[in-house]
Every structure is written in C-alpha cells, then in structure tokens.
C-alpha positions in Angstrom: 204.9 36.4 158.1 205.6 37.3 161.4 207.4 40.2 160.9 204.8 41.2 158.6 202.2 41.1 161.6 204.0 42.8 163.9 204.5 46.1 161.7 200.9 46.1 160.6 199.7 45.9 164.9 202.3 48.8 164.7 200.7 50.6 162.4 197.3 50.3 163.5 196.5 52.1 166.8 193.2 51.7 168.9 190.5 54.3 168.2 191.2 55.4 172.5 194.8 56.4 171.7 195.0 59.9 170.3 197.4 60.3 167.3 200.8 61.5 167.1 200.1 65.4 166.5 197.6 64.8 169.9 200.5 63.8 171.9 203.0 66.6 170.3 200.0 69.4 171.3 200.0 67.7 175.7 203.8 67.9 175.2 204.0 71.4 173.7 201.4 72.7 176.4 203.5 71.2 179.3 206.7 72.6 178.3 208.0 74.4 181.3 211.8 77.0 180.7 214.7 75.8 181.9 217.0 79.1 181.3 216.1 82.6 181.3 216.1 82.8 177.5 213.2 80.1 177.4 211.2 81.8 180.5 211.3 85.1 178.4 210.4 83.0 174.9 207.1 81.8 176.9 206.7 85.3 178.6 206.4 86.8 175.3 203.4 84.4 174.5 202.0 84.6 177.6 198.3 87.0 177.6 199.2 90.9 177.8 196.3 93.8 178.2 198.2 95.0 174.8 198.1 92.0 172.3 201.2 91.1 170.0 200.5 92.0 166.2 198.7 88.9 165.3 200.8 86.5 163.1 199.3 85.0 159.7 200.0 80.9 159.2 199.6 80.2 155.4 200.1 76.3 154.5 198.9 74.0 151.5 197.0 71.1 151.6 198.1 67.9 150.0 196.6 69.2 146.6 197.3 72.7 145.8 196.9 74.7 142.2 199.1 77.2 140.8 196.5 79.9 141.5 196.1 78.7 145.1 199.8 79.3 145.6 200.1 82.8 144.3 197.1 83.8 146.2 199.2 82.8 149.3 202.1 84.2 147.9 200.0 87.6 147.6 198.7 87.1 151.1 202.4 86.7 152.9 203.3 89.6 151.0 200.3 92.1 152.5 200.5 90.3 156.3 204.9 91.4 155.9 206.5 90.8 158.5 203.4 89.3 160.8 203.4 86.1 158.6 204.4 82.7 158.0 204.6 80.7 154.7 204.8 77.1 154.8 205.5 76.1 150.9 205.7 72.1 151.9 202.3 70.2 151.1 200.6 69.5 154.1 198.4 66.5 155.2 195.6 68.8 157.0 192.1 68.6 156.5 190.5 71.8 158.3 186.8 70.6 158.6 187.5 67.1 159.0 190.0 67.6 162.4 191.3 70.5 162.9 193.6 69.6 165.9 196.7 69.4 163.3 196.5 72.9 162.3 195.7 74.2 165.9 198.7 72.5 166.6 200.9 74.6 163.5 199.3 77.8 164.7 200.4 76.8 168.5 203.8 76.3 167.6 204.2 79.2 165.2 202.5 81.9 167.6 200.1 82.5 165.3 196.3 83.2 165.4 195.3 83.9 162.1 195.8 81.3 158.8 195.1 80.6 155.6 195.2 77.0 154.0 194.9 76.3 150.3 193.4 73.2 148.8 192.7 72.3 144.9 190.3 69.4 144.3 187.6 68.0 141.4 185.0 68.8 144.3 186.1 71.8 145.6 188.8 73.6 142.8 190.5 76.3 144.3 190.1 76.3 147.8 191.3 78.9 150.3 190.2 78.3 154.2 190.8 81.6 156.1 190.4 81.3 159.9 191.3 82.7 163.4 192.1 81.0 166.3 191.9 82.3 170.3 193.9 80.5 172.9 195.1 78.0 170.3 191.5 76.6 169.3 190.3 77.4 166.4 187.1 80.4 166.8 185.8 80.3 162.9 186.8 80.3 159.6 185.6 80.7 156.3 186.0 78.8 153.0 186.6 80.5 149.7 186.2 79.7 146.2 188.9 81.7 144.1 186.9 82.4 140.9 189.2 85.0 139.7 192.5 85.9 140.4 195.6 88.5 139.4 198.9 87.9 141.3 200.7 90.9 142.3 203.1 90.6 140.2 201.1 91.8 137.0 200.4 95.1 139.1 204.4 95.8 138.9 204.5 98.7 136.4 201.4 100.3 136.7 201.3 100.3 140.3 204.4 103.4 140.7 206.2 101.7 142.9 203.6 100.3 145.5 203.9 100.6 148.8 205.9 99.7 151.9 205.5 96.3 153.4 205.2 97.5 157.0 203.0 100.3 156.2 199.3 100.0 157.7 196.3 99.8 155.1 193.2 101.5 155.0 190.5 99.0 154.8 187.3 100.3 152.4 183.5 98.6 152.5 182.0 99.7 150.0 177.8 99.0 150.0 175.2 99.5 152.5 175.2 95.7 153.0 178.1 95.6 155.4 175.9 97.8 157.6 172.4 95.9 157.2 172.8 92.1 156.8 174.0 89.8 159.4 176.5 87.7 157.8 178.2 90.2 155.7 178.9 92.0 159.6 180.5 89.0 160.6 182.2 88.5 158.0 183.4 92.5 157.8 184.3 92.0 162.2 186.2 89.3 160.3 187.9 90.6 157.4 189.3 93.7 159.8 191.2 91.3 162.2 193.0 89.3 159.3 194.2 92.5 157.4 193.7 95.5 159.9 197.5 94.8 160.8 198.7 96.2 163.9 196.3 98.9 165.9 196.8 102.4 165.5 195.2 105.1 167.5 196.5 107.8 164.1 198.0 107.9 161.5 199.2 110.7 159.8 198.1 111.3 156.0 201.6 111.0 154.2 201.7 107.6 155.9 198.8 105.9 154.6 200.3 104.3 151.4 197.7 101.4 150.3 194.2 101.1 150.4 192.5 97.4 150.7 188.8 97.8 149.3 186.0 95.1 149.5 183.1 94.9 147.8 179.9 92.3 148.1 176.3 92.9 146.8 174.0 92.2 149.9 172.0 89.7 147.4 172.2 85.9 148.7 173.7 86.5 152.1 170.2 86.5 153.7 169.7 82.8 152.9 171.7 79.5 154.5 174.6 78.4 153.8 175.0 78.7 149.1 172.4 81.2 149.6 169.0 80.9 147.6 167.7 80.8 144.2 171.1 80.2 142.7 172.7 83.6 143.7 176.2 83.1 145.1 177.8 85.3 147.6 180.7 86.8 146.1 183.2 88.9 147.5 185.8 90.9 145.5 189.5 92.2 147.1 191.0 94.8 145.3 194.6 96.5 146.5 195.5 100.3 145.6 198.2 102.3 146.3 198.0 106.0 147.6 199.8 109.0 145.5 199.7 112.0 147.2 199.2 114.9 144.2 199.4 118.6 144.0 195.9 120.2 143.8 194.5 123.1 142.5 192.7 123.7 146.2 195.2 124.5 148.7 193.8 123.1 152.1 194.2 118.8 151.3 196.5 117.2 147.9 194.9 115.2 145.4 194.6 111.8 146.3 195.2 109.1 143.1 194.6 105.5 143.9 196.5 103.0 141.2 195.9 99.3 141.5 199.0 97.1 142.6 196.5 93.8 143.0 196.0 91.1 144.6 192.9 91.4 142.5 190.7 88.5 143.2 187.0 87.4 143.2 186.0 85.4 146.5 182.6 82.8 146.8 181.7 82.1 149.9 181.2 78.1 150.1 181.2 76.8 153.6 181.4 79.0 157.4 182.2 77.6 160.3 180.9 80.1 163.3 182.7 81.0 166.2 180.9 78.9 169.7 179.0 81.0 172.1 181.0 80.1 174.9 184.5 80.6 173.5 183.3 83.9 171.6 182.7 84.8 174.9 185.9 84.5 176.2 187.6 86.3 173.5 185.5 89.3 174.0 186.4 89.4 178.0 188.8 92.1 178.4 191.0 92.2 181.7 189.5 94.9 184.7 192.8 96.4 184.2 192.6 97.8 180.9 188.6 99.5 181.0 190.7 101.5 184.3 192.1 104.9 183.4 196.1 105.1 184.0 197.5 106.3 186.9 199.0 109.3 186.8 202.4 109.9 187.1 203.2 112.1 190.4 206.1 114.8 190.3 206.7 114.5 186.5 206.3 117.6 183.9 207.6 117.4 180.5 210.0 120.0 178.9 209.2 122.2 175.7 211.6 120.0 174.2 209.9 116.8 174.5 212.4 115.6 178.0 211.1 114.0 180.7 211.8 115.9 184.2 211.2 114.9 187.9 211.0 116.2 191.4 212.6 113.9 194.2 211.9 114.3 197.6 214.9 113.1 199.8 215.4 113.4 203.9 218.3 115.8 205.2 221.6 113.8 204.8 223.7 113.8 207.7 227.4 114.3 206.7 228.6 113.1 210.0 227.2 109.8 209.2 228.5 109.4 205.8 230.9 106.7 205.3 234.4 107.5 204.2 237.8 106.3 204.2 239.1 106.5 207.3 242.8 108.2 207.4 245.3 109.4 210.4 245.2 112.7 208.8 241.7 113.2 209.1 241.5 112.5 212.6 239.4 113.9 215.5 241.5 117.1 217.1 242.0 117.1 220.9 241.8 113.6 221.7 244.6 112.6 224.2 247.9 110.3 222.8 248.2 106.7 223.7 250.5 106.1 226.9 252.5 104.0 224.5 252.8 106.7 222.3 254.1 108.9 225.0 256.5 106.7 226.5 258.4 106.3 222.7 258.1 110.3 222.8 260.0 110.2 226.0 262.9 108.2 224.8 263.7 109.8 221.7 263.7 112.7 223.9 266.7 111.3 225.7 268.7 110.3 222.9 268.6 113.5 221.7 270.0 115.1 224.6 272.6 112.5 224.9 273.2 113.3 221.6 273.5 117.2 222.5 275.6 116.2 225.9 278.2 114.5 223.9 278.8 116.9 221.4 279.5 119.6 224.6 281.9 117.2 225.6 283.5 117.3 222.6 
C-alpha cells in the first residue's frame, strides 16, 4: 500500500507545475553553443532579412485513417526536401494545447505543419497551420471528403515532375478576389505550398501547376457557414508538357493530372492575433533600403567579376628581405679587426716568399 501511494503522488502533479513538454520548451529556449559547430547550428536559425525556405512538420494524432496518412504522404512528397514526416502516432491535441506541437515545430526548425486526426466526431481530420517565432499564428481544420493518392496519377501523369521544382499556384474564381475569408485563406494557402521565393522563372522550368478551386457560396457566414452550404475547397495537381505548336512565337502548353486530387471542408479556423500578426508583418529597416553599391567593380562580357585597387607608392628600400653578406652596402669602411687579420696573413705570406728566396 505504501508503495502504491507513493507512485500515484508521482504521478499526479499540481495544476501550478507546467508539464514535461513545458519544461523541455524553457530548456530548449535556454540552450546556449558550446563549440563552433553548435554556434553555427543556432546561427542558421537565428532571424535573417532573407528567410530560410520554410520547413513543413507533418505528424498523426493518436487516431489516424488510411486516407489521412496518404494525404500526408502526398503532402511530404509536394513540400520535398523542405519537409518532415513523423509516421509515429502522436499524443497532440492542436485546439486543446497546442504547446506540444509548438514545441515539435521548435525542435525541427519548422514553421509550417500539418496534423492528421480520424475520429466518430470528426472523421478525417487534417489541421494545417503556421507558426512565427515558434507560436503558433493560425491554422485551419479540414475535412477530407474526397481523396486520390498520387500514386493512382502514376501512368497517366508522363512522368511528373521534379521534386525540387517550384509550382505555379492557380485561383480559379472571382471569390478569392472579393470575399474576406477565402483571402485569408488564399494569403494562406501561398505560404504553405509557394515553396521557396523566386523573383523568375524561366518557362521550361515550370513543371507542375497546383490549382484551387472554391465557390464563394457560404464563406460570407460564421464559422459552418449558413443555410447548410459548406465551404469546400478542391486541390488539384498537374503537370506541365511543353508541345510543339502550329504558332511559332510560344509551345503548346498540355496540363495532365499527377494528383493529389482531394476535396477540402473547411470545419474550424483559428485566426492569427492582432498583436503577433503584427509582428510577422514588421520587416527589418534594412531590407525596405536599396543596396549599396559596389565601388570600383565592372563586370566582364564573360560574366567575371573585375576590380580597381588603389595602393600607396611602395618603397623598395623599406621592403624586408633576407639579409646576406653579398648584398651588402658598397663603400662602408672594414672592421679594425678585420684589418688587423688582413695584416697578418700578409706577413705569412711574405715569410713564405722570403724562405723560398733563401732556398
């Protein structure tokens, strides 16, 4: 009995403790580099005026169903390589506390994820989200209603398209343009698949288009919209096939679908706070400022880069060298010693001569 009793006041903690994944977050966030390896880890995650490709976290959920987990599958495979895929079930609850997965994203470097649930309630569940400065800034919950993995898209998609190439995302309906929550949601939709930023990109390198689709009916209302309508989104994935033309100025341009193909209903939306959308709109004085420009450097017809230096007049004299006997200052007067050994091998030579005339 008493052994019993002291492993259930282990187990039960006071409500003014914080849990574990509380105390693995302080420790994480007070982590200072010991070696130059770990001071460049945390310089790499440190805020730049560029931003790092954003990362995708995709996790399950306790329950998950087998449409669920190709639906992630699908979604690693479009965020390649700026993705995660955790295939363990995880004890997360998003909209309950969401300090467990802000502590996943933290650790994994990543500000965009996607968590898939499967319940009687809720059945087929998929929670996408971003997060700024490792808090989470808003998410969205899903209802899959219909779904085709990529894999059925295999032979009639002509061999799809690169993994690291950048899509071309496609709103199609004046909706995105006129109603409030379909903007959000479009601002949205372009950070989680836009990929890495481009300022162009040239037209044999645009391989797949990513096209979405929502009628603007329902989106006016709160939250499961109004009289019934549901707001439904549909992703659809095609690949680009550049094809001769019978005009000569652009090729003919066929689109094949190579899926995901999947029907989305918005259930629940979790906005982003005023004062922390706030701060992830500032943008640093330095980067609105023009560049400075690079003084005393052209560029070559080739492509090289060439420069002018401007150095002082060098003084040869004051150059240091390797200081030999040979190289000695002329007309400088001998030592006295040097003179007096002069002297007497002078005199042993003519003692030298004088004997051999005596001879």
């Amino acid at each position: 009995l008493g052994n019993l009793q002291a492993t259930s006041t282990r187990t039960h903690r006071s409500a003014a403790e914080p849990p574990p994944h509380h105390l693995s977050l302080m420790s994480l966030e007070s982590r200072r580099a010991k070696s130059a390896r770990g001071r460049r880890f945390l310089a790499q995650r440190e805020p730049k005026l560029v931003e790092n490709p954003r990362t995708a976290l995709l996790a399950r959920g306790q329950k998950s169903s087998a449409v669920v987990n190709e639906l992630l599958t699908d979604l690693f495979c479009l965020k390649k390589p700026h993705a995660k895929h955790f295939r363990r079930h995880n004890a997360v609850h998003p909209w309950e506390d969401a300090t467990p997965l802000e502590f996943l994203c933290q650790k994994n470097d990543a500000s965009l994820f996607g968590f898939g649930t499967h319940s009687k309630k809720r059945p087929h569940n998929l929670v996408l989200g971003r997060c700024f400065d490792h808090r989470i800034l808003d998410m969205y919950e899903f209802g899959v209603e219909a779904s085709a993995a990529m894999a059925g898209f295999a032979r009639g998609a002509g061999g799809g398209a690169s993994g690291e190439a950048k899509p071309l995302l496609q709103f199609n309906g004046d909706g995105w343009e006129n109603v409030v929550e379909l903007k959000e949601l479009r601002a949205f939709l372009l950070d989680w698949f836009g990929g890495k930023p481009a300022e162009a990109i040239a037209p044999l390198a645009l391989e797949r288009v990513i096209a979405f689709s929502a009628s603007p009916e329902g989106w006016g209302a709160a939250d499961g919209g109004s009289g019934g309508s549901r707001r439904i989104v549909r992703l659809r994935q095609y690949s680009v096939k550049l094809q001769k033309s019978a005009e000569a100025t652009a090729p003919h341009v066929a689109l094949r679908e190579m899926g995901p193909r999947v029907d989305l209903v918005v259930r629940r939306v979790q906005r982003p706070a005023p004062d922390l959308l706030r701060e992830a709109m500032r943008q640093p004085a330095a980067s609105s400022a023009a560049p400075k420009k690079a003084r005393n450097v052209s560029h070559s017809k080739l492509g090289g880069r060439e420069g002018r230096l401007h150095l002082p007049k060098q003084d040869l004299s004051q150059m240091p060298t390797a200081r030999m006997k040979g190289l000695g200052k002329r007309g400088v007067a001998p030592k006295q010693g040097g003179g007096g050994g002069g002297g007497g091998g002078g005199g042993k030579r003519h003692k030298a001569a004088a004997g051999g005339g005596g001879e």
